[in-house]
C-alpha positions as CSV (number, residue, x, y, z in Angstrom):
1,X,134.2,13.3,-23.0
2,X,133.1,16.6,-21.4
3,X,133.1,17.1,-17.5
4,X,131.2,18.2,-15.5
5,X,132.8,20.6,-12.4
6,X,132.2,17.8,-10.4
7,X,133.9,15.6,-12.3
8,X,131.6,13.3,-14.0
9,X,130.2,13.2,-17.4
10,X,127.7,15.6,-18.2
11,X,125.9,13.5,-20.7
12,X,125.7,10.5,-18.4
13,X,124.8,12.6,-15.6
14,X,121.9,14.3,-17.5
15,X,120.7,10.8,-18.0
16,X,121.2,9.8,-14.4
17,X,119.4,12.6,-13.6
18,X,116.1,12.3,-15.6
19,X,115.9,8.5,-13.5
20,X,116.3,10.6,-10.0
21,X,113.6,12.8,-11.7
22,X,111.4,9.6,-12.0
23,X,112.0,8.4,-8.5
24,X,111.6,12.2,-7.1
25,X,107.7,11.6,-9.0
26,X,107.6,8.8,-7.1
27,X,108.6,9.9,-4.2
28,X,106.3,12.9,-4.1
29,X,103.3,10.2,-4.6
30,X,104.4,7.9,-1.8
31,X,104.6,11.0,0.2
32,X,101.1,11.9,-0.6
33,X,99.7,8.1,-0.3
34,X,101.5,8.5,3.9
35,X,100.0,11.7,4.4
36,X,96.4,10.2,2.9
37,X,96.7,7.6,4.8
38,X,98.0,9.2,8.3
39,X,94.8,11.2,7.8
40,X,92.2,8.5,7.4
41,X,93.6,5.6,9.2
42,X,90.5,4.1,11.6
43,X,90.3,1.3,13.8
44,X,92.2,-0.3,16.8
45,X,95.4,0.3,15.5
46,X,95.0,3.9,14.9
47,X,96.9,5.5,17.7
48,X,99.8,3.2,16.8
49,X,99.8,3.4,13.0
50,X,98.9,7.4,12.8
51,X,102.4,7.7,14.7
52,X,104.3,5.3,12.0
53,X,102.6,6.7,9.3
54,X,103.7,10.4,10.0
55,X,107.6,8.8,10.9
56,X,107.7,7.5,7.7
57,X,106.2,11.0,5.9
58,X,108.5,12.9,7.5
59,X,111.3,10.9,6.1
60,X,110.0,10.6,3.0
61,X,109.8,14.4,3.1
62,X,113.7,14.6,3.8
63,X,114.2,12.2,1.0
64,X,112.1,14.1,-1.4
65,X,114.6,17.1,-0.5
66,X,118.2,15.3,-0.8
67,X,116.6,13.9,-4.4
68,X,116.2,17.2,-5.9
69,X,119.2,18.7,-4.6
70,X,120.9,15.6,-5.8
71,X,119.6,16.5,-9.5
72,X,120.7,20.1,-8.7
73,X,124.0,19.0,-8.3
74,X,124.1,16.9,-11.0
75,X,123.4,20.4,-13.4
76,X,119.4,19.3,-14.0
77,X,115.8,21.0,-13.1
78,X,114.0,18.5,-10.8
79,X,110.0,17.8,-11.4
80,X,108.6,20.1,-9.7
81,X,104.8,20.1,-10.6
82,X,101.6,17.4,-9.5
83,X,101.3,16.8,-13.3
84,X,105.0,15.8,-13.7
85,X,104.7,13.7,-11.4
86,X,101.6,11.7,-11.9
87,X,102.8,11.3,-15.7
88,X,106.2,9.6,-13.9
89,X,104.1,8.2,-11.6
90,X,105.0,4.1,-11.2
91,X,104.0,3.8,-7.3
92,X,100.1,2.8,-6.7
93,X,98.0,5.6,-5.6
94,X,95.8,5.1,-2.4
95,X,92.7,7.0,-2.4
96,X,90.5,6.9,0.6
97,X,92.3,4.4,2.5
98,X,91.2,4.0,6.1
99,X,91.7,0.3,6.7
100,X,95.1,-0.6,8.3
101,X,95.6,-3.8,6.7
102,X,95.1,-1.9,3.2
103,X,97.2,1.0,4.3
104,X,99.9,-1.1,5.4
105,X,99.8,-3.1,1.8
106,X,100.0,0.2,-0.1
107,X,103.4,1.3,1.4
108,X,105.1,-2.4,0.9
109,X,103.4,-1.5,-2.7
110,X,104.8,1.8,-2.7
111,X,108.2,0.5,-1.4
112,X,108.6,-2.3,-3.8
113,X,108.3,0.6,-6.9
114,X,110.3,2.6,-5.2
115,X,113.3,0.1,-4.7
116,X,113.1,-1.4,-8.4
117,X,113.9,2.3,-9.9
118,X,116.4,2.9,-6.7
119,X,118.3,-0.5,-8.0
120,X,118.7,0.8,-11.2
121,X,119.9,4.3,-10.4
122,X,122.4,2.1,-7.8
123,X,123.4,0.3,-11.2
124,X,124.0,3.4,-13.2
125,X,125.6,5.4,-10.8
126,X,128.1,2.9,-9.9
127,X,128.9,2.7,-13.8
128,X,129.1,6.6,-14.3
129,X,131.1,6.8,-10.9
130,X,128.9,8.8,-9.9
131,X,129.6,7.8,-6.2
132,X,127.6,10.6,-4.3
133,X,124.5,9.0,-5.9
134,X,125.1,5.9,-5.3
135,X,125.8,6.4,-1.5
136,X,122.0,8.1,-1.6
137,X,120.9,5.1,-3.2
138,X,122.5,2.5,-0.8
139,X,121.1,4.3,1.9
140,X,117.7,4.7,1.0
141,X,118.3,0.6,-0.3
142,X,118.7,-0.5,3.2
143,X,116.1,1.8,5.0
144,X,113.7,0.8,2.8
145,X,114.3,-2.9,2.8
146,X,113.6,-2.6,6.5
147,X,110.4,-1.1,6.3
148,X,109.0,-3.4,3.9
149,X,110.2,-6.1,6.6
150,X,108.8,-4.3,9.3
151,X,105.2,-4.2,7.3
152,X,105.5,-7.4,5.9
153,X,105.8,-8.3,9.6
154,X,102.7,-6.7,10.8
155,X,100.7,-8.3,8.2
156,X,101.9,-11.4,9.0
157,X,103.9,-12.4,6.2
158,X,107.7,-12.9,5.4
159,X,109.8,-10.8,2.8
């Protein structure tokens, strides 16, 4: 078995590493679909839902950042062009969205994507010991879980 300087497998990190590529894709799109949708957003509930909607880019933003450093550190390229990410792409993409119930659906939508390939990093990390990504992945587990509550709230419905 070869090491890494970290530490960890360089085979089993190169494979950990092309899933963080896939959710870094994703990521990028669910960034785009806030940003659409922080842009187009109409109706009563604009002042309120322009404000969330740029909170949660922002983050998002940050997120897209720790992911590719993440595969940085792991000794891989991250995606780094629209075309890599659209063929990755798993999230659903919302195109001229100005309806809040409709925006608010597209990032439980989002979310829910976004958490099944986070649960499966979670799974391989944890079985590489790759512990650095597998704190990222809690993290962004329990943020996210929230949010889909909080949305699935304001629609009205339970998780």
């Amino acid at each position: 078995m070869t090491l890494n300087t970290i530490g960890l497998n360089k085979e089993e990190t190169k494979d950990l590493a092309g899933d963080l590529n896939t959710l870094l894709a994703n990521f990028q799109l669910y960034y785009q679909n806030l940003r659409g949708i922080h842009w187009n957003i109409k109706g009563k509930a604009f002042f309120d839902l322009h404000t969330k909607f740029e909170e949660l880019y922002t983050d998002a933003n940050v997120k897209v950042d720790e992911i590719a450093e993440r595969i940085l550190t792991l000794g891989v390229t991250p995606l780094h062009t629209f075309d890599d990410y659209t063929k990755a792409g798993q999230v659903p993409v919302g195109k001229n969205i100005s309806q809040d119930e409709k925006a608010v659906r597209l990032i439980v939508d989002s979310l829910s994507e976004l958490l099944k390939i986070e649960r499966t990093i979670l799974e391989k990390s944890d079985e590489v010991g790759d512990e650095g990504t597998n704190a990222m992945m809690s993290d962004f587990i329990t943020e996210q879980e929230k949010t889909v509550w909080m949305m699935k709230a304001w629609l009205g419905e339970t998780v």
